[in-house]
N, C-alpha and C positions, 0 to 999 in steps of 0.2 A: 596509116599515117602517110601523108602526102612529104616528098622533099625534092629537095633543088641535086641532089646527088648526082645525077647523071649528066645534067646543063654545068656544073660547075666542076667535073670530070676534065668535061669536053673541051671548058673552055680553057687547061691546063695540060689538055691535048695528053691527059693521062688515058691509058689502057685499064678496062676492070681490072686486070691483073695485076697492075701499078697500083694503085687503090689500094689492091688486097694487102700486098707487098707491105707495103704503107702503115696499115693497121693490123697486120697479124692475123688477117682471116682467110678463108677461100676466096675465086675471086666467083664461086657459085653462090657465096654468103651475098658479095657485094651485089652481083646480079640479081637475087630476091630481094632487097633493100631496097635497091632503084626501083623496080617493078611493084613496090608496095606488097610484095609475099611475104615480108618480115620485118618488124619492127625490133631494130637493135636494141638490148640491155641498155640502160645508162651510163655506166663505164666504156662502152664501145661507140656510142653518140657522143661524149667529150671525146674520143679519139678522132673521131671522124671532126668533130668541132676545132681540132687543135690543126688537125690537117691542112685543114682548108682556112684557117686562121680567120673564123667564122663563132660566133654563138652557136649556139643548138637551136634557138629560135628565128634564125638566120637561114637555117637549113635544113628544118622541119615543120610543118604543121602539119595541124590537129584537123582531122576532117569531121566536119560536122553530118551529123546523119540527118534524112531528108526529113523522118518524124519529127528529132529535135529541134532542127532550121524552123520548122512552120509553127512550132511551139515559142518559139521565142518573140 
């Protein structure tokens, strides 16, 4: 799953570890997050939504796979 996590980080001139701080996690959790190694539970996606005083669709999409795309 693709997101804005890192560009809207940066532009709040927060630290991963601010981040972490923030939501209650590592800030090695937030770093796979950003990096798309981990797709956060739902209760920790509204945390991260409440943060950033954003939607969850505001600061996530859905990545389409290349099969799918050419199916459509």
């Amino acid at each position: 799953m693709k997101n804005r996590i890192r560009v809207l980080r940066a532009e709040r001139n927060w630290t991963q570890a601010d981040l972490a701080s923030r939501l209650g996690v590592s800030r090695n959790s937030v770093n796979a997050i950003e990096n798309g190694k981990y797709d956060p539970s739902l209760p920790l996606a509204f945390r991260i939504s409440d943060v950033f005083e954003m939607t969850i669709e505001e600061i996530f999409q859905r990545e389409v796979a290349a099969d799918n795309k050419a199916a459509e």
